[in-house]
N, C-alpha and C positions, 0 to 999 in steps of 0.2 A: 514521518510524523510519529513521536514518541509519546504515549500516551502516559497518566502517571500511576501504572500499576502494572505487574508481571503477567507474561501466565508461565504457566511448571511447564516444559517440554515434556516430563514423563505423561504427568497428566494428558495433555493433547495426545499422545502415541496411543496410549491407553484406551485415548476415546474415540480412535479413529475408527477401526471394524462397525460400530453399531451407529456411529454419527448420519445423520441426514442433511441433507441441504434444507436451507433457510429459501424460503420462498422468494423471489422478487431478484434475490443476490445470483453475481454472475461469477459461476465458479469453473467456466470454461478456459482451456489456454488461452491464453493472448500474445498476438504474433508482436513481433520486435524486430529492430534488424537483427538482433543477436540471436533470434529462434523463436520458439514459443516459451511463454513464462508459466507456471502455474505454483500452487501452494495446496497439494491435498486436506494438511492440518486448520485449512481454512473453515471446514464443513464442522468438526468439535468445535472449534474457538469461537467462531462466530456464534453458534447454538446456546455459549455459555455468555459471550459477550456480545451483545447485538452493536454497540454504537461500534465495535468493528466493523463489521461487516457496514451499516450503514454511513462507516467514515470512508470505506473504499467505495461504496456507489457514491455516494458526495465528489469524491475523488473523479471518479470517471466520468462523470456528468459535467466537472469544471469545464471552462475554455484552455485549451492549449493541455489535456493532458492525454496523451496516448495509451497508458497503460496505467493500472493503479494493483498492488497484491499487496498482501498479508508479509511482514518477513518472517521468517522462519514460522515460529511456535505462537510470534503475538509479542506484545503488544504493540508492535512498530510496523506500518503501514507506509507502504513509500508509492510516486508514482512518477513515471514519465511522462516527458514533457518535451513539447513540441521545443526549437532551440530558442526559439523568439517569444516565448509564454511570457505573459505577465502573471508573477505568484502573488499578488496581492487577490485578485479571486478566487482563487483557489484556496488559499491562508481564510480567507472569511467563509468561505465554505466548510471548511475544517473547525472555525469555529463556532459555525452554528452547529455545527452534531457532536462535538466534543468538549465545548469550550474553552476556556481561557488558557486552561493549563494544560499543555503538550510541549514538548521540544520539537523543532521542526528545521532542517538542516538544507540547503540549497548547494548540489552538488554538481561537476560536468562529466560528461565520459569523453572519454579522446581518445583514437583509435592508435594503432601505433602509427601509422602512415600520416597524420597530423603531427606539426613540427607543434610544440607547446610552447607556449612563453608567460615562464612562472614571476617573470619579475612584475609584472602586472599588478 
């Protein structure tokens, strides 16, 4: 979910050493099959920008999503999802705390030991 404004990566780096966490938000790892996820520049960005932080607990509270983080610096929040999720809740969930206007991308992972079939 691509929200419609930047944040500066220098900025976040900047303001990580003296950043605190937001009350209520979960900025613990989150396990995956692929490991544990985490985003330390979550603890700035969210303190500067709350409807982040409130668009990933929205996120993680949906049905069908597994995991929800911050990407990189901001402003783009993604989350996984169970393989059978329906995103139409999750999508309305996203826009009650962000509103209308985001990009929002529906993507699959495949491992390599899955055969793929792109003509789909």
């Amino acid at each position: 979910i691509k929200l419609p404004f930047g944040v500066a990566t220098p900025w976040a780096y900047k303001q990580w050493r003296d950043s605190l966490e937001v009350p209520g938000l979960l900025y613990a790892p989150q396990s995956t099959p692929w490991g544990e996820l985490r985003n330390d520049l979550e603890r700035p960005v969210f303190a500067k920008y709350p409807v982040l932080g409130l668009l990933k607990a929205r996120l993680l509270n949906a049905p069908g999503v597994t995991a929800a983080l911050m990407s990189g610096s901001g402003s783009t929040v993604f989350a996984l999802l169970e393989e059978d999720a329906d995103t139409a809740p999750i999508l309305r969930a996203v826009e009650d705390e962000a509103g209308e206007e985001y990009l929002s991308f529906d993507t699959r992972i495949f491992s390599a030991q899955e055969p793929v079939d792109i003509s789909a």
